[in-house]
N, C-alpha and C positions, 0 to 999 in steps of 0.2 A: 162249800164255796165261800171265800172270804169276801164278805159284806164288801171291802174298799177294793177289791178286786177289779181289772179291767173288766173281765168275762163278765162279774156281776153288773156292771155299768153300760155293758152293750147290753146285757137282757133287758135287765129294766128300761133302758133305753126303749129298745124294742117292743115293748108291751105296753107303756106308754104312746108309741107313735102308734100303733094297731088299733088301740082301745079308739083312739081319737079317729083313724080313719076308718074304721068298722062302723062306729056309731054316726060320724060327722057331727059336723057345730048342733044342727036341726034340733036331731036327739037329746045331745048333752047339753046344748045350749052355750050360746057363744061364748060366756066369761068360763065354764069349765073348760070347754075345747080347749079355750087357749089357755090354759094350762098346762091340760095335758100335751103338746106342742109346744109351751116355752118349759117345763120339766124333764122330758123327753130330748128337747135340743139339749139341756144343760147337763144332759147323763154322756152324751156323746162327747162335749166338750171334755168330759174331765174322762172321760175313755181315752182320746186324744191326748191330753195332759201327761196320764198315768206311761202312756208309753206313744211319744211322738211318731215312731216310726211304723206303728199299724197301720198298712196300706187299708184296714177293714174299716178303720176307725174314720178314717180321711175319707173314705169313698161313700161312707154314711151321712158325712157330713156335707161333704159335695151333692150327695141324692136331695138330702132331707132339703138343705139350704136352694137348689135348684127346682126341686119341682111338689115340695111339701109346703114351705111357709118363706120364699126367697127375701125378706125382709129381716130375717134372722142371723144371714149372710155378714152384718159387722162388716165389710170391706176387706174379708179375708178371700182370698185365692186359692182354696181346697187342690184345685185339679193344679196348679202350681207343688202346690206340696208335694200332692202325689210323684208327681215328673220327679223333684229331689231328690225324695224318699226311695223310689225304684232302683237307682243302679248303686245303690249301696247296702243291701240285703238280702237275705234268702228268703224265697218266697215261700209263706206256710201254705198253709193250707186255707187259714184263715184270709186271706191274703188273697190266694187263688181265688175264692169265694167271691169277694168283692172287687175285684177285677172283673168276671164275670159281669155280676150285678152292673158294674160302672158301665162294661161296653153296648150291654141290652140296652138300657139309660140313652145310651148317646145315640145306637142304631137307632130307634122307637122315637126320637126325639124329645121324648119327656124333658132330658136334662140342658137342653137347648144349645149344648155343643156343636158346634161346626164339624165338617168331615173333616176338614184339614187337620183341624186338632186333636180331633178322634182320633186320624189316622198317625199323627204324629207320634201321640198318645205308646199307641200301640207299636209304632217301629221302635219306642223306647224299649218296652218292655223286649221284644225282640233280638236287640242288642245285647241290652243290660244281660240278659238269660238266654243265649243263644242257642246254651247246651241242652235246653228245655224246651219242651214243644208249647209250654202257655201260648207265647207270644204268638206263633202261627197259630192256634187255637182261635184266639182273641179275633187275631185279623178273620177267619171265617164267620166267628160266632157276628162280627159285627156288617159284614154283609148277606147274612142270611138274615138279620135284623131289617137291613135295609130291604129284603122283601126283592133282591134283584135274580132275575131268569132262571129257572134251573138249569140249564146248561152250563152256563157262565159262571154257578157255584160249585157243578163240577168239575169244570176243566181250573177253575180257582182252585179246589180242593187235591188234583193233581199235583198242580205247581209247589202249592204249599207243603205236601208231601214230599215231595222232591228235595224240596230244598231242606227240608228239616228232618226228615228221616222217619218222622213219626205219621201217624194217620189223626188226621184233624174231624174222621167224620166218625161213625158208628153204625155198623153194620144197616145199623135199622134207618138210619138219616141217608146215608148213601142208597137205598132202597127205595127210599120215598120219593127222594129227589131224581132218580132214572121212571120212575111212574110217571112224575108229574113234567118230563122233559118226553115222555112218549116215548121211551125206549125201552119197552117191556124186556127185551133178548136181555137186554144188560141187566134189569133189576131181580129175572130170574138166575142168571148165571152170581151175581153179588150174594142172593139166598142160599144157593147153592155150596160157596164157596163159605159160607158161615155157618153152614150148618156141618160141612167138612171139620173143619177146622175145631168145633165146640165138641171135640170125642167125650169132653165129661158128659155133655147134657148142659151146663150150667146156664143156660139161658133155652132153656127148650120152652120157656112160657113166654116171653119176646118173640121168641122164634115164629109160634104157634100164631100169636099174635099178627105178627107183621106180615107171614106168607101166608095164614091161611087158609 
C-alpha cells in the first residue's frame, strides 16, 4: 500500500482516533491525547484532499468533528458536502460503509443532527440512486436506530419493499422484530420460509442461531 495513499490516510487516520479513544486523555495524558486527535483529524483531511469526492472520507469527518473533538470543525459544513457529493457518483462500497456509519450517527443522536435533516439526508440518497435499495436501506437502518415500535418497523419495512423492490430487512431482523411485536405465528412462519429458501445450507449457523 502506497504511503500517500487515500486507503493509507484513512487507516492511519483510524488507529490514531482508536489509540486515543481506547486509552482516553486519563491514560495518555491530556498533551498526548490531543495529539493523537489533532494528527488523526489531520490524516482525514488530507484523505478528503487526496479525493474530494469520498463520501467515506466526508462522513469521517462529519463523525469525528460532531461527536469526537467539535472544535476541530474550522466552520466547515461536512453533512453539506456530503448532500453535493451524492447525486454525482457511484456509490462504492466504501461509500455504503459510511453512509451507514453516518445514519446510526444521527439515529443514536451522537452526531446532533436533526430528524429533518437526517431524513432529508436520506431521501437524497434515495433519489440520487433510485435504482439501488441503499437509500431504502438507510431510511429503515435509521428508524430502527430511533428505537421506534416493532410493528411500525414492520409494516415500515413493508412499504419500503414495496416501493423499492428489494428487502431492507434480513431474515434474522424480520424475526426478531415479529418476537419482540408478539407475533410468534409470523416469526415462526419468516423461519420457516428462510430455511426453505437456504437449499445450500449457507447460513445454517444463523439459522441454528436465531430459531433454536
Amino acid at each position: 500500500m502506497h504511503e500517500q495513499s487515500p486507503r493509507s490516510a484513512y487507516f492511519y487516520a483510524n488507529a490514531l482516533i482508536r489509540r486515543y479513544r481506547e486509552r482516553g486523555p486519563r491514560q495518555i495524558g491530556d498533551g498526548e491525547a490531543g495529539e493523537y486527535v489533532g494528527a488523526g483529524r489531520h490524516f482525514l483531511e488530507v484523505m478528503h484532499q487526496r479525493d474530494p469526492h469520498d463520501v467515506g472520507a466526508l462522513v469521517m469527518l462529519y463523525y469525528f468533528d460532531a461527536s469526537v473533538f467539535p472544535t476541530f470543525s474550522g466552520g466547515k459544513d461536512w453533512l453539506s458536502l456530503i448532500e453535493e457529493v451524492l447525486p454525482q457518483k457511484q456509490l462504492t462500497p466504501s461509500d455504503r460503509n459510511g453512509l451507514s456509519v453516518l445514519v446510526e450517527c444521527m439515529a443514536d443522536g451522537s452526531c446532533g443532527t436533526g430528524e429533518k435533516r437526517a431524513l432529508s439526508l436520506i431521501r437524497l440518497v434515495q433519489e440520487s440512486h433510485w435504482q439501488l435499495p441503499d437509500g431504502f436501506r438507510l431510511e429503515f437502518s435509521y428508524w430502527l436506530g430511533r428505537g421506534i415500535e416493532a410493528d411500525r418497523l414492520l409494516t415500515l419495512a413493508s412499504e419500503l419493499e414495496a416501493a423499492s423492490g428489494y428487502s431492507v430487512l434480513t431474515p434474522q431482523q424480520r424475526i426478531a422484530l415479529h418476537v419482540k411485536a408478539g407475533d410468534a405465528g409470523s416469526a415462526l412462519f419468516t423461519g420457516l420460509k428462510w430455511l426453505e429458501s437456504d437449499t445450500l445450507r449457507r447460513w445454517l449457523t444463523r439459522q441454528k442461531a436465531t430459531l433454536g
